[in-house]
N, C-alpha and C positions, 0 to 999 in steps of 0.2 A: 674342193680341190680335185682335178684330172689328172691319172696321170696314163700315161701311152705305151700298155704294155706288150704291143708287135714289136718298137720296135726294142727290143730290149739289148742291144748291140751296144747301144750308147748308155744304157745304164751301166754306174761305174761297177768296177768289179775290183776282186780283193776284199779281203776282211777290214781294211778302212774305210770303205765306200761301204760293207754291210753296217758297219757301225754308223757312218755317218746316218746312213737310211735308214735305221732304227730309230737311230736319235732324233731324228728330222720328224717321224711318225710319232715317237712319243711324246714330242715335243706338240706335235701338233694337238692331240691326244687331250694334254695336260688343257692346254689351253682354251680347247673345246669345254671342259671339264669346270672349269675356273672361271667361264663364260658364265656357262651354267649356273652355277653354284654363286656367282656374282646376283647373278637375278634374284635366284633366289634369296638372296641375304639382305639384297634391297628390297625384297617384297616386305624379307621380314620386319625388317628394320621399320618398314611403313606399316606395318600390321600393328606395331609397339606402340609409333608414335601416335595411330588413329587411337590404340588404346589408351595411351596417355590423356587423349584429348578429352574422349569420351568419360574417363575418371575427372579430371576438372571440370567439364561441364556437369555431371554427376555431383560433385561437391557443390559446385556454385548453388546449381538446384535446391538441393540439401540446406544450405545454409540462405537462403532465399524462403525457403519453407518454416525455417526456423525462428528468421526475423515476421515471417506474416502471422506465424502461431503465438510471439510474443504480443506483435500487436493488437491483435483479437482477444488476447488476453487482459490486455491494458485498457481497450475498448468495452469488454465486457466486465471489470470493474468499473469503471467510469458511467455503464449504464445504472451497472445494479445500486452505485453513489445516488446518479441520480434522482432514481425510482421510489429510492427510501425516502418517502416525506418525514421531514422534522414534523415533531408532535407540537400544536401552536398551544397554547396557551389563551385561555380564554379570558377574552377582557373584560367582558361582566363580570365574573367574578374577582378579577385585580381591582377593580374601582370598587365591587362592594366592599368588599376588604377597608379600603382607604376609606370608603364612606365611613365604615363601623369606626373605625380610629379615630376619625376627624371628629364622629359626635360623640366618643365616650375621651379623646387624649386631647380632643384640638394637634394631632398628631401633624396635619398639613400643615394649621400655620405655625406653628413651632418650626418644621424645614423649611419654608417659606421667608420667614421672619431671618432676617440682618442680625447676627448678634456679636456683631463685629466692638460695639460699643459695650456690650453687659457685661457688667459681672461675676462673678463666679458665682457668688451667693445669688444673684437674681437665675440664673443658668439650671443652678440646682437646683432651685423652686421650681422654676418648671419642669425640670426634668421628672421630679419627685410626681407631679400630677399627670403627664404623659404617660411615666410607668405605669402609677396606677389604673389607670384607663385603660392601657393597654391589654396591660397583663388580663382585666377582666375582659375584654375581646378574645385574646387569645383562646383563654380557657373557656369560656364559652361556646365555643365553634369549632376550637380544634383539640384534637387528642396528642399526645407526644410521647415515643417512648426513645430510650437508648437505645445507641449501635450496639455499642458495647456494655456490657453489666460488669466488669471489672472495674476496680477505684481509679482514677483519675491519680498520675503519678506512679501506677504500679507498674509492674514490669507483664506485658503481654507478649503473645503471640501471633501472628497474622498468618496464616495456616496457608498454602500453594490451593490457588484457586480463586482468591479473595474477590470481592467485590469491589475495583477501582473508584466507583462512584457511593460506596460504601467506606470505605475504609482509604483515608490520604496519607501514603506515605512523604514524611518531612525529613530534611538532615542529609546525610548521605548514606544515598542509596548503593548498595552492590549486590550482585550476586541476583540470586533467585527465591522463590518462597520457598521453603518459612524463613519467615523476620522474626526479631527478639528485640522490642524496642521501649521505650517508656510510653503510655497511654497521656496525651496530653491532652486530648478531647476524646469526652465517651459519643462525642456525634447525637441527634436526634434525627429522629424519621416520624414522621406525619400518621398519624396510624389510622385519625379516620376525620372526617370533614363535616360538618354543617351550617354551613350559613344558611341564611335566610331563602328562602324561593323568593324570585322577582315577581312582582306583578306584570299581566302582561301590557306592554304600551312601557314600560318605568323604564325613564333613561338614565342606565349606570354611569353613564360619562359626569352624569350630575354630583359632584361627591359631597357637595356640601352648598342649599341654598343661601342668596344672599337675603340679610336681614333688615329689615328696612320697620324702624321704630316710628309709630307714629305717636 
């Protein structure tokens, strides 16, 4: 703003013309002021909001990184599942087994055999020579000891740490180890093995030749 101060003849005079002209300047003043001060407030205001923006994109990130470290995690159990081979079991030795049965119990055809029609009294007969058959396989070849050395019926303790595959909790279960419960099986575990060595070329799938009487 100009203003023309030769000719000053026309500026008003009197103390209400200096007031008004005061007021007119500070008036201007102010609003120069409030211009100013505007900008800046809008600056600020956009400095906030970029901050704002920039803290959600921050979280997004954040929370993006958190679902890819879960999935990696989920992926890297899913490997180490994989990777673990089950332990197979060997089929020579499950057939020699059966073989040993089937020539000291006739243990095959006994499970084999229909006994839809016998018996009780014919059932038990065979039964009575299966065991005995058996039993002398068993002991022959394998050793057996207890899980547990406590009586059967008595009242035990299953100690924090136990062995699951060891030791089957039944009934209703709560809580954490130690248990206090009654001993209804002492369990057996295997303690040493011997069967027979195969010959080489012998097919174990063979479990019992057919007999052909001439």
């Amino acid at each position: 703003m100009n203003f023309d101060l030769t000719n000053i003849s026309e500026l008003p005079t009197g103390p209400d013309a200096a007031h008004v002209a005061l007021f007119a300047l500070t008036l201007i003043l102010l609003l120069i002021t409030l211009v100013r001060g505007g900008k800046k407030t809008i600056e600020i205001e956009k400095i906030v909001e970029k901050e704002v923006e920039v803290k959600v994109e921050v979280e997004k990130i954040v929370e993006v990184i958190k679902h890819v470290d879960v999935e990696k995690i989920v992926e890297v159990e899913k490997i180490v599942e994989i990777k673990a081979p089950l332990q197979e079991a060997s089929p020579a030795a499950a057939c020699q087994l059966l073989s040993l049965l089937q020539n000291e119990a006739r243990f095959v055809d006994f499970i084999q055999e229909d006994l839809t029609g016998a018996t009780d009294e014919q059932i038990g007969a065979a039964a009575r020579i299966i065991h005995t058959g058996s039993k002398k396989v068993i002991n022959e070849y394998f050793s057996f000891t207890p899980i547990r050395s406590e009586e059967e019926e008595s009242q035990v303790t299953v100690a924090e740490g136990f062995n699951p595959s060891e030791v089957k909790l039944i009934g209703n279960v709560l809580g954490s180890a130690p248990y206090r419960g009654i001993l209804v099986h002492a369990g057996w575990k295997i303690s040493s093995v011997n069967l027979p060595k195969l010959a080489q070329g012998h097919n174990a799938n063979i479990v019992a030749a057919a007999e052909v009487e001439l």
